[in-house]
Every structure is written in structure tokens, then in C-alpha cells.
VOPAGU-2260 file (C-alpha; in pm, 1 decimal, decimal comma):
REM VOPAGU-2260
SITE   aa  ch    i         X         Y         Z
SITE  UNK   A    0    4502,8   -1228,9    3885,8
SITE  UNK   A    1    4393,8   -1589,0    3795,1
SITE  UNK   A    2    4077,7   -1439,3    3658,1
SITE  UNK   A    3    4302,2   -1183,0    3427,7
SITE  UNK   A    4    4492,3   -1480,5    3292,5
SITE  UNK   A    5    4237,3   -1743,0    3216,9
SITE  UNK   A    6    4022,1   -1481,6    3060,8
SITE  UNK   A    7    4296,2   -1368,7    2809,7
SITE  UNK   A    8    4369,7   -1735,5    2749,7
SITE  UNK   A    9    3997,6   -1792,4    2640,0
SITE  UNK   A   10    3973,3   -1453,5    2479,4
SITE  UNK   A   11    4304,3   -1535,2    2244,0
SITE  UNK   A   12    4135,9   -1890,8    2167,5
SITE  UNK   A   13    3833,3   -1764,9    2067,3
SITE  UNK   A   14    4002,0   -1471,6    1890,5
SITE  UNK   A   15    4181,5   -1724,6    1687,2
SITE  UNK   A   16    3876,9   -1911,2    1609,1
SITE  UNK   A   17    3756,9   -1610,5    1472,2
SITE  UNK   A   18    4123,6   -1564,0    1254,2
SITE  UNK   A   19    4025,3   -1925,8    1150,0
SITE  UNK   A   20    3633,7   -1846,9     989,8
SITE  UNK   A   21    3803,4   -1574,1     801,1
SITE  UNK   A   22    4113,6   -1728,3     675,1
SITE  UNK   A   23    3833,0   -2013,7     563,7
SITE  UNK   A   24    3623,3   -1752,6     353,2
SITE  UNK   A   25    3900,7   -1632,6     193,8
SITE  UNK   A   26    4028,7   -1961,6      91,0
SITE  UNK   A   27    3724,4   -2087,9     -16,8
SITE  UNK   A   28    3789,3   -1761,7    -322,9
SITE  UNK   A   29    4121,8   -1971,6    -434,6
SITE  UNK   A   30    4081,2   -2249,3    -650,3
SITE  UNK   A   31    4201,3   -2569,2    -471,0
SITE  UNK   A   32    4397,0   -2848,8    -672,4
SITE  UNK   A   33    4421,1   -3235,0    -521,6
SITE  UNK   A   34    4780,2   -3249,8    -369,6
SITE  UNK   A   35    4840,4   -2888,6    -334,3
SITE  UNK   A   36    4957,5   -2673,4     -33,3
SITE  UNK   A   37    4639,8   -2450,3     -62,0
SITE  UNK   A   38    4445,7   -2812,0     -65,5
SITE  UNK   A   39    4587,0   -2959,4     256,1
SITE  UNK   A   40    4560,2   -2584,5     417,6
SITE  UNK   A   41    4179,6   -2574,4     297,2
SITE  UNK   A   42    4094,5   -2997,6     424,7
SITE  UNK   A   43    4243,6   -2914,4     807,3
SITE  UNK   A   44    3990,7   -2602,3     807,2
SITE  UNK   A   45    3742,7   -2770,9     633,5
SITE  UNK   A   46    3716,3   -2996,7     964,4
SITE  UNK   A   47    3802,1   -2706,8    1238,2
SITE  UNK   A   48    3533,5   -2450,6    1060,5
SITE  UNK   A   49    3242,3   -2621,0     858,3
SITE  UNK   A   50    3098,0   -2771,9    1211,6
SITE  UNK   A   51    3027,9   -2471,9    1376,2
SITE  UNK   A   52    2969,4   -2271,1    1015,8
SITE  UNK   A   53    2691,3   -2561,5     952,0
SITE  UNK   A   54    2498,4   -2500,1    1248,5
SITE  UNK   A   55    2404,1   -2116,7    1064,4
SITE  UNK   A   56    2396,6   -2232,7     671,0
SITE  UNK   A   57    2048,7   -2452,7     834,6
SITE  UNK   A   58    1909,1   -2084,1     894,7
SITE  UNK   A   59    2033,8   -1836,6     736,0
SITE  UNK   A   60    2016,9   -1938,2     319,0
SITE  UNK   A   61    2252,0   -1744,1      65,8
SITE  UNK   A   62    2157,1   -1407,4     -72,1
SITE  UNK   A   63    2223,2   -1352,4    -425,1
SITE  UNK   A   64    2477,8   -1642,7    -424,5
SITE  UNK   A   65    2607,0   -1531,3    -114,5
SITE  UNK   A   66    2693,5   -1708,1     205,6
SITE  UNK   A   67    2662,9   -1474,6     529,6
SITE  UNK   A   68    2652,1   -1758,3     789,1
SITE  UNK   A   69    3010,0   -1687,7     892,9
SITE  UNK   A   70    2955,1   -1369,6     920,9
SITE  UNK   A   71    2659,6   -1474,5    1192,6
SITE  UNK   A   72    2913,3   -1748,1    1290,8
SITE  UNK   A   73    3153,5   -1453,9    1382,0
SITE  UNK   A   74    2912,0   -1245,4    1550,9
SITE  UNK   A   75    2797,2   -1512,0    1756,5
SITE  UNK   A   76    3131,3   -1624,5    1849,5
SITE  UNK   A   77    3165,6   -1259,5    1973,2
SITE  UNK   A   78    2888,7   -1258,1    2197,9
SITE  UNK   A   79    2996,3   -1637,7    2317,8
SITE  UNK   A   80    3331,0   -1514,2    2378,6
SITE  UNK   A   81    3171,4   -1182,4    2595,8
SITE  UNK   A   82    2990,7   -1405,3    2787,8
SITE  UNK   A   83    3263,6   -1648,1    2892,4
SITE  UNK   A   84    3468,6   -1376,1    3004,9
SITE  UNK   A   85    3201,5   -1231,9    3200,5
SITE  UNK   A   86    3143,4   -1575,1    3367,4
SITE  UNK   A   87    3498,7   -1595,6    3443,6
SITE  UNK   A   88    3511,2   -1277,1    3598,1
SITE  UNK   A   89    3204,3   -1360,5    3824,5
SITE  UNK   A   90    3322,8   -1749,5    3898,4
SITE  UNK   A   91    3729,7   -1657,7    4004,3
């Protein structure tokens, strides 16, 4: 039962991570004025996403103008987030 609860706890964390990267992309479409609402939103996940999102943009380069590293970001999150419930499962 432990197991069941610390693995949704990590799950919904990493879920919302993942809520995070894509709130981020779609911000970054919306131009941001100094002062604004939309500003402060964009500066607190400026420092939660760009961190992790940085560690792909050193790889993966834009297409066309296009950034896909949080896309990989995502997808790697995924499989992060698989195998820490898996370990979970096999430590409690």
C-alpha cells in the first residue's frame, strides 16, 4: 500500500513537470511585456524549465527554426518517470 502511494505521489510530480514543459512552449508563442502577468508567469518557468530543457538544446539543434528539445525533454521525462515507479515497486 505504501508502494501504491509513493508511486502516485512521484507519478503526479513528474506528471506536472511534464504540464510545466508544455505550458512553457506555449508561452514562449505570447509576446511577453516587462511588468506584465504573462512576464512574471513566463520568469518563474523560465527557472523551473530551461535547466532541464538545456541539457537537450546541447544535442538536438532546431529544425527549420524549430525547437524539439522539449519534446525529447518530455519523452525522456516519461521514461524517467517509468523507471522510478518501477524502482519503487521493486524497493517497498
Amino acid at each position: 500500500m505504501l508502494a501504491y502511494s509513493v508511486a502516485n505521489v512521484v507519478s503526479a510530480l513528474f506528471n506536472l513537470y511534464e504540464i510545466l514543459i508544455i505550458v512553457w512552449c506555449i508561452m514562449s508563442w505570447i509576446p511577453r511585456r516587462p511588468g506584465s502577468v504573462v512576464s512574471d508567469v513566463g520568469a518563474v518557468l523560465d527557472r523551473l524549465i530551461l535547466p532541464y530543457v538545456n541539457l537537450f538544446r546541447r544535442f538536438i539543434l532546431p529544425l527549420g527554426g524549430i525547437d524539439f528539445s522539449p519534446v525529447f525533454a518530455v519523452l525522456a521525462l516519461s521514461v524517467i518517470e517509468m523507471l522510478a515507479i518501477r524502482l519503487i515497486a521493486i524497493l517497498l
